[in-house]
C-alpha positions as CSV (number, residue, x, y, z in Angstrom):
1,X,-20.6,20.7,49.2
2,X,-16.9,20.7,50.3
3,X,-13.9,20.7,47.3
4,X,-12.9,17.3,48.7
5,X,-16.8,15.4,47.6
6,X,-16.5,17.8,44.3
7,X,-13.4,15.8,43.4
8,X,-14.0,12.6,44.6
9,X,-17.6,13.2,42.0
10,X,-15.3,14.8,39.4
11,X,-12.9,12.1,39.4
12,X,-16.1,9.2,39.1
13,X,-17.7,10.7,36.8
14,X,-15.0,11.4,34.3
15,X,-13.5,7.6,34.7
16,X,-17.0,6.7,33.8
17,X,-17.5,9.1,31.0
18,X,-13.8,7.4,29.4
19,X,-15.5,3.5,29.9
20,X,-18.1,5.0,28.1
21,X,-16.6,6.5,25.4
22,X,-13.9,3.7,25.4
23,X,-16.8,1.0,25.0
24,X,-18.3,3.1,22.0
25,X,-15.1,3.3,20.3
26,X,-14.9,-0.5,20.5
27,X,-18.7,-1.2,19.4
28,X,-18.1,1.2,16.0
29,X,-15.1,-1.3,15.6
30,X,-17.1,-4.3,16.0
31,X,-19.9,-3.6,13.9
32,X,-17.8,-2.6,11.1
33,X,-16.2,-5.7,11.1
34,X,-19.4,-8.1,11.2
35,X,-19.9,-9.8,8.2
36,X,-23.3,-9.1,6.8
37,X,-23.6,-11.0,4.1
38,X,-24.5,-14.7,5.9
39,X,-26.0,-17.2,3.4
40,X,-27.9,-18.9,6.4
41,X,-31.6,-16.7,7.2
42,X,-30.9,-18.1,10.9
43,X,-27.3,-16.6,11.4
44,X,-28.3,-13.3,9.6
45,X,-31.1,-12.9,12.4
46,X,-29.1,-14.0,15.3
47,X,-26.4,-11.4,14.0
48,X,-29.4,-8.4,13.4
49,X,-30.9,-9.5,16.6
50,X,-27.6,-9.3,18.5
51,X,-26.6,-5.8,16.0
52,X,-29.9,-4.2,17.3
53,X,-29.5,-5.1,21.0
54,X,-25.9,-3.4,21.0
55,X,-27.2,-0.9,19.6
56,X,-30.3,-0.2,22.2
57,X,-27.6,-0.3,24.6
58,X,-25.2,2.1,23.3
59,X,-28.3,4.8,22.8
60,X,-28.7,4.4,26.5
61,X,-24.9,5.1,27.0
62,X,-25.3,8.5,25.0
63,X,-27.7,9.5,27.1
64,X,-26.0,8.8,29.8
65,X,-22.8,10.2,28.4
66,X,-24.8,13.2,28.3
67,X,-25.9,13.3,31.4
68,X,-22.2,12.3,32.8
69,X,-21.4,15.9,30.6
70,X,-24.0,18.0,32.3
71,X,-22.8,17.2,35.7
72,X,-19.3,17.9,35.0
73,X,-20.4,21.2,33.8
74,X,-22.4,21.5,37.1
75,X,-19.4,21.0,39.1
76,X,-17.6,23.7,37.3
77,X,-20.3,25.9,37.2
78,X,-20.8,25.2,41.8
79,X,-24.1,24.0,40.5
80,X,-23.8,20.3,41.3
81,X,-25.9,18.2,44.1
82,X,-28.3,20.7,44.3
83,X,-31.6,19.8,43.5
84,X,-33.1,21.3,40.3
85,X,-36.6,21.1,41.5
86,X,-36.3,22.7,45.2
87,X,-32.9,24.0,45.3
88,X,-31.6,22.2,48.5
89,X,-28.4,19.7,48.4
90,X,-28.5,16.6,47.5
91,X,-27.3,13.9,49.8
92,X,-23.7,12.4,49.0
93,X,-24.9,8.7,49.6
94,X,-28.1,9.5,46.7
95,X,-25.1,11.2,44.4
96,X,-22.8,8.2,45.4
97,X,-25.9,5.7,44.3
98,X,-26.3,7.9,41.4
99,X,-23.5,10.8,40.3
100,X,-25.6,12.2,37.7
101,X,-28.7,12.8,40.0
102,X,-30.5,16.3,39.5
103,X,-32.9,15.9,42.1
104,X,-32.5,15.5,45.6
105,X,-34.7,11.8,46.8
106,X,-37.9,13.9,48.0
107,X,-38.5,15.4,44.5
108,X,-37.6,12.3,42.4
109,X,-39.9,10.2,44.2
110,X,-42.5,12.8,43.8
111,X,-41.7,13.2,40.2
112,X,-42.1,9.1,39.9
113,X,-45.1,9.1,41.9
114,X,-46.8,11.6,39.7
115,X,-45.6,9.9,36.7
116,X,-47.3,7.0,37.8
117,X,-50.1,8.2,37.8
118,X,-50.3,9.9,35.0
119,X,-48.2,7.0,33.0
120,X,-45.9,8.5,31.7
């Protein structure tokens, strides 16, 4: 991969590990300042229900924080877009689809293939 495509991925995926990290730093802030204590059974639940959804959703963001990490590393490291699984480059319009992709389309969709038939 040329320096230009490793900066143009660098420069993604760090503005989308700071969103991240910005967005985490804001949901911290809003919990903390959700009052728990609601007399009504109906607001508490909407207010747990609402609590545990943000909550899903930021556990998916650290992974994909990590994720975002690792392939920063990669790029450092002249590792990045090539395919974990059979070592050939992956193609810039699957790592513009997907920056943190760490397998080129062939292997992924044999990987989801044999998933699904395994069910994983």
């Amino acid at each position: 991969m040329e320096q230009k495509d490793l900066d143009y991925f660098k420069d993604i995926l760090n503005r989308w590990l700071d969103d991240l990290l910005s967005q985490a730093d804001s949901t911290v802030n809003i919990l903390k300042d959700q009052e728990d204590h609601l007399p009504d059974p109906l607001d508490r639940a909407v207010l747990d229900i609402n609590r545990n959804y943000t909550l899903r959703m930021r556990d998916r963001e650290s992974i994909l924080i990590k994720k975002i990490r690792k392939s920063l590393e990669d790029i450092d490291d002249g590792v990045y877009g090539v395919c974990e699984e059979c070592a050939r480059e992956i193609s810039i319009a699957r790592l513009k689809a997907r920056p943190v992709a760490k397998r080129c389309i062939k292997c992924k969709t044999k990987q989801e293939e044999i998933e699904r038939l395994i069910g994983a």
